[in-house]
C-alpha angles and dihedrals in degrees: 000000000000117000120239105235123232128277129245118228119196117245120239121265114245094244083060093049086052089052100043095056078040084059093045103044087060098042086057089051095058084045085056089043100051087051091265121182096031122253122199106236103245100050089041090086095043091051104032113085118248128238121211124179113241118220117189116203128193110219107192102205130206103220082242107066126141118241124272115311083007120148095181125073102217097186090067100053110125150237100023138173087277092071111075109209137183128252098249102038118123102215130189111242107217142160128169130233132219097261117248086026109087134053113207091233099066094052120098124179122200124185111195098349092304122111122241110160092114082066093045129104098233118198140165079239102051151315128265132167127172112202121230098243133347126323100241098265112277141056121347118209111207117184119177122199126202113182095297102352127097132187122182127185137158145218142198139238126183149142120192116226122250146221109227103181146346122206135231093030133159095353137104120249120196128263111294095012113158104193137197101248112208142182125191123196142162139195132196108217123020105004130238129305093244076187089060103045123118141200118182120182118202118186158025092040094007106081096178130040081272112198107232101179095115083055090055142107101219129190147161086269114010143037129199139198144178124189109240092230129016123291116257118216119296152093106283127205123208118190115175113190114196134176134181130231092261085065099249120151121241126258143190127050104351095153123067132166141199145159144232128218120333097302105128130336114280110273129229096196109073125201117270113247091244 
């Protein structure tokens, strides 16, 4: 008896076998919906993925806001060390707050660990206060604080003292002189440092750049020096160094020069200090 041999079935196209997992795919998702297979109640929570809803938000910045939870915008506070201000200047203390979220009443402002929040301008905006005079010369120390926050930042002011004049300078004195040598300086703040102050005489009997402080009358503004014997012949250098109580380092015309008899021609280049 002869064997049938065996049929050929055609093999599905690829668009039905697409169709076919699509068939199936959504078959499975009915199955998931109805609560097949089944999940014990209390695991159901720990093994089904959770859905949370996404919000985007869009936040504009400044280029000056204060850090995260931050009420206080740090970047604005004025005036810094950035700002070079004078001894005497009377400057207005100010730093701005992200706005709704301040109420005047929780904000205190202390300059120089005294508290001046009574004489500030308070706003839900910011905080500004302008002393009554000048700070004493030197650094300022500002804190603001808002409920439990606190900032704190500093400034400088400052003027450095200056040499107004030096006599005798740049003339000729006869043979054997033996001139008042004087120096003549200010400072607006907190005055010079007479302990500090310095006259050096290089020349003629002063071999060397000769310290003649100790020799010296010194005050606040001026400084004054005779030689103990007259002057020989020779082209004669005078620095005065000063300082102020701040520490700030003298300016203005600190070097003079003069010369006695008719030794050489009075000289522009004066000896290094060294």
């Amino acid at each position: 008896m002869a064997m049938d041999k065996p049929r050929k079935y055609p093999l599905a196209s690829r668009q039905d076998r697409s169709a076919l997992l699509q068939s199936l795919s959504l078959l499975l998702c009915a199955l998931w919906g109805l609560g097949w297979p089944p999940v014990h109640a209390t695991n159901r929570d720990s093994t089904l993925p959770k859905v949370k809803s996404v919000v985007t938000e869009t936040i504009y910045q400044s280029g000056f806001e204060a850090g995260p939870g931050s009420a206080i915008l740090d970047a604005t506070a004025s005036p810094t060390d950035a700002d070079r201000l004078p001894a005497d200047a009377v400057p207005q203390i100010s730093v701005q707050f992200v706005p709704g979220l301040v109420e005047p009443g929780t904000v205190s402002l202390i300059v120089n660990a005294i508290d001046v929040t009574a004489q500030a301008q308070l706003s839900v905006e910011g905080v500004s206060f302008t002393p009554a005079e000048a700070f004493p010369e030197g650094r300022q120390l500002v804190e603001v604080r808002v409920g439990d926050e606190t900032f704190k930042w500093q400034f400088l002011t400052a003027t450095a003292p200056k040499v107004l004049s030096i006599s005798p300078n740049e003339t000729t004195l006869p043979p054997a002189a033996r001139p008042i040598i004087t120096a003549a300086f200010s400072d607006e703040g907190s005055g010079v440092d007479v302990a500090r102050t310095r006259i050096w005489i290089r020349g003629g009997d002063f071999d060397e750049l000769t310290d003649v402080t100790s020799q010296s009358e010194v005050t606040a503004s001026s400084l004054r020096f005779v030689p103990s014997q007259a002057l020989s012949d020779g082209v004669y250098f005078v620095h005065v160094e000063i300082n102020d109580m701040a520490g700030n380092v003298g300016l203005g015309q600190s070097r003079g020069t003069f010369q006695v008899g008719d030794g050489p021609e009075l000289r522009d280049v004066e000896p290094g200090r060294d």
